[in-house]
C-alpha positions as a Python dict, from the first residue, in 0.01 Angstrom:
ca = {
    (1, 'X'): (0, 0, 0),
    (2, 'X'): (44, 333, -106),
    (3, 'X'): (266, 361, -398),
    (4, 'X'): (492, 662, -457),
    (5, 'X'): (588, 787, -834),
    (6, 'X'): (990, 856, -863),
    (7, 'X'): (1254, 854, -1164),
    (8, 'X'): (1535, 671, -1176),
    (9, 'X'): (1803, 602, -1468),
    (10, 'X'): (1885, 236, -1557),
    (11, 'X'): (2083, 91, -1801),
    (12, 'X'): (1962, 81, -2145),
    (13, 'X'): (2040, -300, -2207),
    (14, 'X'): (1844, -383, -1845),
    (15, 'X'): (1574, -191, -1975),
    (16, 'X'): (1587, -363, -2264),
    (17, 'X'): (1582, -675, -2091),
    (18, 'X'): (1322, -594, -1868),
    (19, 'X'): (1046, -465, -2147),
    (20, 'X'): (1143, -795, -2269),
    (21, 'X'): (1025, -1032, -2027),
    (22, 'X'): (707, -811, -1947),
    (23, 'X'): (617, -856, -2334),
    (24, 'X'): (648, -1195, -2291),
    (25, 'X'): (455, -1247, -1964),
    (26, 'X'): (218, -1045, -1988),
    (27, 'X'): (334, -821, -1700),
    (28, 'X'): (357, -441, -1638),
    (29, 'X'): (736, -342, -1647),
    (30, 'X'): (619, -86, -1368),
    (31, 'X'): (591, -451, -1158),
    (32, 'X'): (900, -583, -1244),
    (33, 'X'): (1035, -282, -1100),
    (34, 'X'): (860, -253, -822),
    (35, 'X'): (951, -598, -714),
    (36, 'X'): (1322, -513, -763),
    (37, 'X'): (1310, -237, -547),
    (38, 'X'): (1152, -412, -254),
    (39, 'X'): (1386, -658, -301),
    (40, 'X'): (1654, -413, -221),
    (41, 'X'): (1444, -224, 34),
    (42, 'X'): (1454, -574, 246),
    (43, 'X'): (1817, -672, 192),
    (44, 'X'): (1921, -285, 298),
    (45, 'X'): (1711, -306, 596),
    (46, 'X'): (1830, -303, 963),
    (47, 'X'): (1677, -421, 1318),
    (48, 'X'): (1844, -230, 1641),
    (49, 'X'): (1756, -595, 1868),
    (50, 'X'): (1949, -835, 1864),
    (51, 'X'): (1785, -1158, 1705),
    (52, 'X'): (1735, -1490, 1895),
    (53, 'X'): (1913, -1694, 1640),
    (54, 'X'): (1985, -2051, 1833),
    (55, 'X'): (2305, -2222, 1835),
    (56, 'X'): (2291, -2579, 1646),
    (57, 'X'): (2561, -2756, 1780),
    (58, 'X'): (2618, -3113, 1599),
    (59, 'X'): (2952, -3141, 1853),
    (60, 'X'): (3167, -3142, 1525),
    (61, 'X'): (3247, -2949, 1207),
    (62, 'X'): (2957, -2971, 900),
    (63, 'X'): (3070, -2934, 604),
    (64, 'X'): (2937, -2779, 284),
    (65, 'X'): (2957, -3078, 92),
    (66, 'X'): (2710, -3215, 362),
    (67, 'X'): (2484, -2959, 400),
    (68, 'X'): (2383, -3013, 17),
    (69, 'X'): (2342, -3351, 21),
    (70, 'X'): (2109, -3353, 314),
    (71, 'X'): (1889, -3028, 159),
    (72, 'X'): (1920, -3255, -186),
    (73, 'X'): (1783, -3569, -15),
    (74, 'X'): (1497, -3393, 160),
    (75, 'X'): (1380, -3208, -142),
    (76, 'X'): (1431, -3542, -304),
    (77, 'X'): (1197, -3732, -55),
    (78, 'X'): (905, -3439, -66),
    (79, 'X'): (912, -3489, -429),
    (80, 'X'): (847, -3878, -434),
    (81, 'X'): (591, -3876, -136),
    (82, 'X'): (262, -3910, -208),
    (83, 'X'): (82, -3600, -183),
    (84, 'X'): (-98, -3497, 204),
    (85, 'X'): (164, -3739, 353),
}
């Protein structure tokens, strides 16, 4: 990866916030901001195909209140299975 040096103003308190938690962990600030800005890099980012995203159809509405309970009871079950099942 070749890394490219650039300025950019923040907001005092962020910055504040940010020297912060590198103090704390140990980290460069330099990678907390580099990590920010790839975030954004990847959310910003665009494809010009069109993605093969299948269609789940469960032949009636899911809702929300559903989808949580079933992601809560499978990260339930992974973490009260013994380990390499």
């Amino acid at each position: 990866m070749v890394l490219k040096k650039t300025t950019v103003m923040v907001d005092e308190e962020d910055l504040a916030l940010v020297k912060q938690a590198a103090a704390r962990e140990g980290r460069p600030e330099s990678e907390y901001l580099r990590e920010a800005f790839h975030l954004i890099a990847l959310r910003t980012r665009r494809w010009s195909e069109e993605w093969d995203i299948p269609l789940v159809d469960f032949g009636r509405p899911i809702s929300a209140e559903e989808i949580h309970r079933t992601a809560a009871d499978v990260v339930s079950e992974r973490h009260t299975r013994p380990a390499g099942e």
